[in-house]
N, CA, C and O atoms as a GROMACS GRO file, in nm:
protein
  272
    1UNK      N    1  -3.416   0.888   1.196
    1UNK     CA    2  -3.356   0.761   1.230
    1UNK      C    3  -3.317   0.762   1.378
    1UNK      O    4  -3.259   0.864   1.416
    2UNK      N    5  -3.339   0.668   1.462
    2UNK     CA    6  -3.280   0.624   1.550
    2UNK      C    7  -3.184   0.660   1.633
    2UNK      O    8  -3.190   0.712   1.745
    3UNK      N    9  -3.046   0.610   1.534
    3UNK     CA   10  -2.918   0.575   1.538
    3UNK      C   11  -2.857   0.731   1.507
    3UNK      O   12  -2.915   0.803   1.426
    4UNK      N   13  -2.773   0.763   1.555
    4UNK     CA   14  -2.714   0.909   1.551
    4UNK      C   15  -2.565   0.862   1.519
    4UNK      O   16  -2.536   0.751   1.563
    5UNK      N   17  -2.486   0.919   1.462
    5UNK     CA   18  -2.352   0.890   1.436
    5UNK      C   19  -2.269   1.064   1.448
    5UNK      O   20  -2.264   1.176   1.396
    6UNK      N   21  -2.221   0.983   1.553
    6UNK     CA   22  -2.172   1.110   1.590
    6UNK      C   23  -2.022   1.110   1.588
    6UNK      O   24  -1.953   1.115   1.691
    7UNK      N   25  -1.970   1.102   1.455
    7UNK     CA   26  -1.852   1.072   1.400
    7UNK      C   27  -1.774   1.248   1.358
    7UNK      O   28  -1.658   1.270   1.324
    8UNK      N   29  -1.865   1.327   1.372
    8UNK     CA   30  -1.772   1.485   1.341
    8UNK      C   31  -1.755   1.493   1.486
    8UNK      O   32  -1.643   1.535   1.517
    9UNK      N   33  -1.846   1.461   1.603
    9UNK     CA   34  -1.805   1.505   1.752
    9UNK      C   35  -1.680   1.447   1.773
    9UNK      O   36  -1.589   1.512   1.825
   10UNK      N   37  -1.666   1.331   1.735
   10UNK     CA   38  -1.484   1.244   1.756
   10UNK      C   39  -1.414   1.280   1.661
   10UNK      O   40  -1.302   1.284   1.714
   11UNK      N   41  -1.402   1.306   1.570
   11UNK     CA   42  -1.310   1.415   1.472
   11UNK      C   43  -1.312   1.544   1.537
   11UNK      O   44  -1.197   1.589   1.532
   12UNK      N   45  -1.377   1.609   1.585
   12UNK     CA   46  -1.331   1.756   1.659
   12UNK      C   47  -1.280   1.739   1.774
   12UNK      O   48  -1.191   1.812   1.818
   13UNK      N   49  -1.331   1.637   1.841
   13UNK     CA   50  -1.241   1.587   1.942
   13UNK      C   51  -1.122   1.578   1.951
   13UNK      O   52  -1.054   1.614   2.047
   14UNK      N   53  -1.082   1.522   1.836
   14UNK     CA   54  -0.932   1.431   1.821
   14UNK      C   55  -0.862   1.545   1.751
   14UNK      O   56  -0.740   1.535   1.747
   15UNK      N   57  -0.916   1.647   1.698
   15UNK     CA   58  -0.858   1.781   1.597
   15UNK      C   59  -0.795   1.686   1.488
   15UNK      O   60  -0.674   1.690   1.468
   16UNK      N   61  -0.889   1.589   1.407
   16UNK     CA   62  -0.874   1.515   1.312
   16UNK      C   63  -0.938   1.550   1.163
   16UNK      O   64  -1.055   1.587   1.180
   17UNK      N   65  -0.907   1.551   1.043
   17UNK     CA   66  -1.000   1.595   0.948
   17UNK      C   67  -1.033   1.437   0.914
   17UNK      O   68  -0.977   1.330   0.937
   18UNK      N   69  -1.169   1.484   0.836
   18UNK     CA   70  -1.228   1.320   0.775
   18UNK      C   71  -1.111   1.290   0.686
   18UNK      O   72  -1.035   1.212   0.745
   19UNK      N   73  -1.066   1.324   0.560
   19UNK     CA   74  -1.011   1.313   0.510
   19UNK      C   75  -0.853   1.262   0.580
   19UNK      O   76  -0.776   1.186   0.521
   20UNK      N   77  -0.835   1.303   0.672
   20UNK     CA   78  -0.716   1.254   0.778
   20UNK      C   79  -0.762   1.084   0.792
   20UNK      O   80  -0.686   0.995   0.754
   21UNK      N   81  -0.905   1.055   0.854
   21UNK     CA   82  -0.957   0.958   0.908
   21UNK      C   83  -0.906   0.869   0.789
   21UNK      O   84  -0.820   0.781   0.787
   22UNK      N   85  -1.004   0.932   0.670
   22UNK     CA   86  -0.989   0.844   0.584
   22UNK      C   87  -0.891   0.695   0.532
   22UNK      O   88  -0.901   0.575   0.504
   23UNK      N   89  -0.781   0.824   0.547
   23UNK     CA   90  -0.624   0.766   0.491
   23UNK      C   91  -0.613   0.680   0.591
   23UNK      O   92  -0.593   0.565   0.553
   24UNK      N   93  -0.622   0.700   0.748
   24UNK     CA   94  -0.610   0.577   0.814
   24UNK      C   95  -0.689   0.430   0.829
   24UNK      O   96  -0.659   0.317   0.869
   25UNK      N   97  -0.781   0.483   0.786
   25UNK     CA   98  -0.869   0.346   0.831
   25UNK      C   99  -0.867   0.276   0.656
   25UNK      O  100  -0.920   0.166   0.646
   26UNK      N  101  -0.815   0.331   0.540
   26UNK     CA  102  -0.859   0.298   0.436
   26UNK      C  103  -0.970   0.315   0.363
   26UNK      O  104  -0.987   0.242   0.265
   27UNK      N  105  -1.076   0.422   0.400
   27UNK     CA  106  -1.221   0.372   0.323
   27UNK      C  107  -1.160   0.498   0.233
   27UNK      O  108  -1.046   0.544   0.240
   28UNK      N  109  -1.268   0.537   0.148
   28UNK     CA  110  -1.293   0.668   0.078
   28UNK      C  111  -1.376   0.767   0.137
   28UNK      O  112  -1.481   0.746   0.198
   29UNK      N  113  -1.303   0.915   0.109
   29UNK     CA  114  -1.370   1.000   0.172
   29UNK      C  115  -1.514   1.005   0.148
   29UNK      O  116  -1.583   1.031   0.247
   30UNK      N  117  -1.586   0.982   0.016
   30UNK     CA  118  -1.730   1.009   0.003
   30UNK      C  119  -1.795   0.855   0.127
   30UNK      O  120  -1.910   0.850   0.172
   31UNK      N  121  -1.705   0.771   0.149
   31UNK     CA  122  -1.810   0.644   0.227
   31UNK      C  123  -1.783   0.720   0.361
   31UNK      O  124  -1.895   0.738   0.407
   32UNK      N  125  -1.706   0.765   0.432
   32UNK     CA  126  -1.712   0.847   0.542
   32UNK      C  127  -1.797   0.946   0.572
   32UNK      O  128  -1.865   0.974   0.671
   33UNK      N  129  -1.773   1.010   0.429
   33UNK     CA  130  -1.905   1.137   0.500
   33UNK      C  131  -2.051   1.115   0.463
   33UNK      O  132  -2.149   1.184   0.491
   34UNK      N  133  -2.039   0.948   0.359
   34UNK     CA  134  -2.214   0.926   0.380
   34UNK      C  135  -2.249   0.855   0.526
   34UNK      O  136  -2.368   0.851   0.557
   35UNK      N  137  -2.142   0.795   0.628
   35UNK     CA  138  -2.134   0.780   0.729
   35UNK      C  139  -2.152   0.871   0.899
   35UNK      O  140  -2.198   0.845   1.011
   36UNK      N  141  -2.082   0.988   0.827
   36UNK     CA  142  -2.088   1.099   0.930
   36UNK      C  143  -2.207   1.154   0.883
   36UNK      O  144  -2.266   1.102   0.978
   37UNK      N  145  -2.288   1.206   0.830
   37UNK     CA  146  -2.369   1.288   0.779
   37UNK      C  147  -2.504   1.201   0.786
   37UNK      O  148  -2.617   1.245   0.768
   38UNK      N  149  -2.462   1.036   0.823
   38UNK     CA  150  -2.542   0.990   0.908
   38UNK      C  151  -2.664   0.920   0.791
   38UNK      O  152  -2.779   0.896   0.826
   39UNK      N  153  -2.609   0.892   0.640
   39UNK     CA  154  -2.691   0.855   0.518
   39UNK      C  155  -2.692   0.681   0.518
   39UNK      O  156  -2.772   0.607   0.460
   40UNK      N  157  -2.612   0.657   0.575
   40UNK     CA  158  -2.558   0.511   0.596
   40UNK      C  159  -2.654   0.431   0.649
   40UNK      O  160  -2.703   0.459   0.759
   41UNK      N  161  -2.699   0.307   0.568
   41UNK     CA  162  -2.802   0.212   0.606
   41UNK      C  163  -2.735   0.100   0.707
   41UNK      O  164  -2.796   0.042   0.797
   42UNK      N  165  -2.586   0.080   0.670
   42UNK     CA  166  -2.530   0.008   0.760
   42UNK      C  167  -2.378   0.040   0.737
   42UNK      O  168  -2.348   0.122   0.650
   43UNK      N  169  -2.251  -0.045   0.837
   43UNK     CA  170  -2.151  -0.028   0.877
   43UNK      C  171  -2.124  -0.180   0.902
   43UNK      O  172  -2.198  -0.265   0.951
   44UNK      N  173  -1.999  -0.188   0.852
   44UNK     CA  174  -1.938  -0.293   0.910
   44UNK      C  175  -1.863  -0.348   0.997
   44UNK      O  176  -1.829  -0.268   0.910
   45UNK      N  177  -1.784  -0.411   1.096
   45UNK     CA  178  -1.813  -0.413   1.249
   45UNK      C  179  -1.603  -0.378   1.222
   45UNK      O  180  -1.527  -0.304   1.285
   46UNK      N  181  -1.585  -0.448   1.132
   46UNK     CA  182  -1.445  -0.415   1.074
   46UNK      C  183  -1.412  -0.287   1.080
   46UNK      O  184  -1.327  -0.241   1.156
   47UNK      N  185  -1.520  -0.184   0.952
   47UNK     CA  186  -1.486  -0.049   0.985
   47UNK      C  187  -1.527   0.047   1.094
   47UNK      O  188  -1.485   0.162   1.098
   48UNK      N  189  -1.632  -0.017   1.204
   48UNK     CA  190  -1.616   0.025   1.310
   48UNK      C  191  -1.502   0.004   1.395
   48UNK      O  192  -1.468   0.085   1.481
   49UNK      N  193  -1.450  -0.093   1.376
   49UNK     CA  194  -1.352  -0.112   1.493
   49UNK      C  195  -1.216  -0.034   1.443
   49UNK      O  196  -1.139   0.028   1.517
   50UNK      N  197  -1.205  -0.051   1.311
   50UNK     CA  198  -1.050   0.011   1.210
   50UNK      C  199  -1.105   0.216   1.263
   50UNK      O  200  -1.028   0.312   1.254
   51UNK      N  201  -1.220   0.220   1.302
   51UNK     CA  202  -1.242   0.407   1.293
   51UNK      C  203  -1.223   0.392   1.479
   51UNK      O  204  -1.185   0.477   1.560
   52UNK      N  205  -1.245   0.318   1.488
   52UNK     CA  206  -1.241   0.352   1.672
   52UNK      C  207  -1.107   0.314   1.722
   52UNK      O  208  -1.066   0.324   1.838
   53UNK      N  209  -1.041   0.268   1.614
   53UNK     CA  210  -0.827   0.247   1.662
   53UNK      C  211  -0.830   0.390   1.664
   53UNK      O  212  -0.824   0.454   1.769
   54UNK      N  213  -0.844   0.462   1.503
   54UNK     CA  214  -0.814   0.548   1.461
   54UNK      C  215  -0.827   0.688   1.537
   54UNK      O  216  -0.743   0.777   1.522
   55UNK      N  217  -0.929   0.699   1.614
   55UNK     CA  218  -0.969   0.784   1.689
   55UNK      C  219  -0.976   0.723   1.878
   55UNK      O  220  -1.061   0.754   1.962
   56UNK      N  221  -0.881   0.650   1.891
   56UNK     CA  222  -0.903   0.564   2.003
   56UNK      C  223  -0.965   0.635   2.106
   56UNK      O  224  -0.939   0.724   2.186
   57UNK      N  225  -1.104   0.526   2.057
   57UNK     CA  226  -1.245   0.564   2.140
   57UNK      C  227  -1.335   0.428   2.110
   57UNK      O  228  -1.280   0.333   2.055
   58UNK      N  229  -1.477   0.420   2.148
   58UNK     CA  230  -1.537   0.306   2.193
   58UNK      C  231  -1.644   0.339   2.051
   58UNK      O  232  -1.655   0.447   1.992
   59UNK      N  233  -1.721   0.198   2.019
   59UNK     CA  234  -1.876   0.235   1.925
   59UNK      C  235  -1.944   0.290   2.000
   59UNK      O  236  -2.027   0.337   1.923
   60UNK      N  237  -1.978   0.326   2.114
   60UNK     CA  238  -2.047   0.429   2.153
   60UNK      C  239  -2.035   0.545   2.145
   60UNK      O  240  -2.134   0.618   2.134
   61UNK      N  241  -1.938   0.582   2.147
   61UNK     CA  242  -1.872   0.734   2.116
   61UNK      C  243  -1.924   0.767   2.001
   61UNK      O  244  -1.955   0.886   1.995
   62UNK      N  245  -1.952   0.686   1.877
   62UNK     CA  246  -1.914   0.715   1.751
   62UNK      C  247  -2.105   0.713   1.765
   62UNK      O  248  -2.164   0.819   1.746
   63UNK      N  249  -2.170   0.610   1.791
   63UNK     CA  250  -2.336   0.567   1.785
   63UNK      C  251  -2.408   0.611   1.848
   63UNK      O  252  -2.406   0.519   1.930
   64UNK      N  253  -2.479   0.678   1.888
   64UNK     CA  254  -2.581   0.683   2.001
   64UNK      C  255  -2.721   0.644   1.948
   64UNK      O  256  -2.764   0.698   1.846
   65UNK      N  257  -2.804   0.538   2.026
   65UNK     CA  258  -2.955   0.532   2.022
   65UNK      C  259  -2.980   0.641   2.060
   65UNK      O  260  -2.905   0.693   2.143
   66UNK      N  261  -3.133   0.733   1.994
   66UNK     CA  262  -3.209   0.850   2.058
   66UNK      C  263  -3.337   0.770   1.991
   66UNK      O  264  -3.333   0.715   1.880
   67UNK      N  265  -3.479   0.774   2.098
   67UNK     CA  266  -3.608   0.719   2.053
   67UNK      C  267  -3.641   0.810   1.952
   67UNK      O  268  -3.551   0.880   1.905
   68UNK      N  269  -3.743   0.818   1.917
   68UNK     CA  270  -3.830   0.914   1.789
   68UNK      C  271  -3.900   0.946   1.905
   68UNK      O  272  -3.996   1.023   1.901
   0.00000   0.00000   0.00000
């Protein structure tokens, strides 16, 4: 895929556990780590923005385009 989610680099960043994330933004830990682990067909612009308070940082931080 594409789209890279680079959501453990801003959790090690922040010395945050997912499960930390979790509790803040509200989702469940299994929708996070089908998110980090990058299984995720899509995201919603809500829980992008509720994970980028959480870790105050930008959707880029969290997304990167890479070509094939």
């Amino acid at each position: 895929m594409a789209i890279v989610v680079n959501l453990d680099v801003m959790l090690a960043r922040r010395k945050m556990s997912l499960s930390e994330l979790a509790e803040k933004v509200g989702l469940t830990l299994s929708n996070l780590s089908i998110l980090k682990t990058g299984k995720a067909k899509a995201i919603r612009f809500s829980t992008l923005e509720s994970i980028c308070e959480a870790l105050d940082c930008q959707p880029g931080d969290i997304l990167e385009y890479q070509p094939n």
